[in-house]
N, C-alpha and C positions, 0 to 999 in steps of 0.2 A: 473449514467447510465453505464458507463464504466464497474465499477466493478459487477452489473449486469449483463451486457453481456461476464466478463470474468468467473463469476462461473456457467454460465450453459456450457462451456468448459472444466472448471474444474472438477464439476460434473461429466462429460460422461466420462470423462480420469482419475479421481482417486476418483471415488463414497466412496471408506474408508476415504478417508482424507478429502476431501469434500461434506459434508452429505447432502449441502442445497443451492439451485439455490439462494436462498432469503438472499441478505445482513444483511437481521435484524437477521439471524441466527450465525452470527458472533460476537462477541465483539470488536469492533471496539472503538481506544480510538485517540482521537487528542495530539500529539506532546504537545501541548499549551495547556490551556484550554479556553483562552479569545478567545471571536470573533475578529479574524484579518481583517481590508480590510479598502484597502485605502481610503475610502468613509466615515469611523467610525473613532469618534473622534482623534485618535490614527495615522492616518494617514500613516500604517507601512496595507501591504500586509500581510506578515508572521513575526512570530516572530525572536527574533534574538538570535542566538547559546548561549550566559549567559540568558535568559530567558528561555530555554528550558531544561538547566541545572542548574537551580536555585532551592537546596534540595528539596523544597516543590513541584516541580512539578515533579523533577524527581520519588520522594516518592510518589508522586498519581498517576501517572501511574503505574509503578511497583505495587501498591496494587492495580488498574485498571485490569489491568491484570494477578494475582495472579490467579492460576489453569490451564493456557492456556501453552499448553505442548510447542509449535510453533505457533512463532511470527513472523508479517511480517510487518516490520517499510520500509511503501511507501514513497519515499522520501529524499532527503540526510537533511534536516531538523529532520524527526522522526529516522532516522540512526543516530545522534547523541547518542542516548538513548544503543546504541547497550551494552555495556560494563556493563552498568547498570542494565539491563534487563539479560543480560546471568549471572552476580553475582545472581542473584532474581533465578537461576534455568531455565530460560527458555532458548530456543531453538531459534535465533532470524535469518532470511532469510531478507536479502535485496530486494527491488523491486523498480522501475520507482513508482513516484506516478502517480494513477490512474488520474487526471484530462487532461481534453484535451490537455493544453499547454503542459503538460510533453508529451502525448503520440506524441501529433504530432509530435512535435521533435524528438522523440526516433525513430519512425515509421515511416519511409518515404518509397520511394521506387517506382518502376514500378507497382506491384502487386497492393498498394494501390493507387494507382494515376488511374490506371486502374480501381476499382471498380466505378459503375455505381450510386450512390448516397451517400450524404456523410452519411448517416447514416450504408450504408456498407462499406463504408470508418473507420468509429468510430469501426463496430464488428469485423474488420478486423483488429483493430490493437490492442482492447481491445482482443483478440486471441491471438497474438504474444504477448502482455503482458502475460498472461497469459501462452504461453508457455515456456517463460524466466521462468516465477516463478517456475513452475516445475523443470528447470533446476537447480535453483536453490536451492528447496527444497532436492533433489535428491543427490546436491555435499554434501549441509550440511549433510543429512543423510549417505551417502558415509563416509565420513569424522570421 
């Protein structure tokens, strides 16, 4: 949902580089590829930093994402990848991961403590996500 409400923001602010309100319009690939959570046999939330850089997965990502000019690894988990991914040719921008737990913590604030429900609490900070990532789109491209 987050990332939902961050691309119809990004959309209206950079219609070239964001062609499509709709997540499915992206390639989107997970850090991992096993189902993590503490619930599942495994017992482990996220994976951990040698599983994510274990050849075979760093190698299927990087072919996961093979065409995609600019790359945005949500997360200091899929930022692992960074090194590997700009070898591969790509263009790779850091971001907060989109899930709640990250945003809220990232996002605090009067502004949003002020918004009158929490789901304008949620579009309010998935915004400020969102206008980080430009910012950071922006230095990279600067650069």
């Amino acid at each position: 949902m987050n990332l939902t409400l961050a691309l119809r923001f990004l959309v209206s602010k950079e219609p070239n580089l964001f062609t499509s309100s709709d997540r499915y319009g992206y390639r989107i690939s997970n850090a991992f590829d096993e189902p993590m959570a503490a619930s599942l046999k495994s017992g482990a939330s996220e994976a951990k930093a040698s599983q994510i850089l274990e050849p075979g997965n760093v190698k299927r990502v990087v072919e996961e994402l093979q065409g995609c000019g600019l790359v945005v690894l949500c997360g200091r988990k899929a930022q692992l990848l960074t090194k590997e991914i700009e070898r591969a040719g790509m263009t790779v921008v850091h971001a907060w991961h989109t899930g709640n737990r990250a945003l809220i913590a990232k996002y605090q604030g009067e502004d949003v403590a002020r918004a009158s429900t929490a789901l304008a609490r949620q579009e309010l900070r998935a915004q400020k996500w969102a206008k980080d990532l430009l910012v950071a789109i922006r230095a990279v491209r600067a650069a």
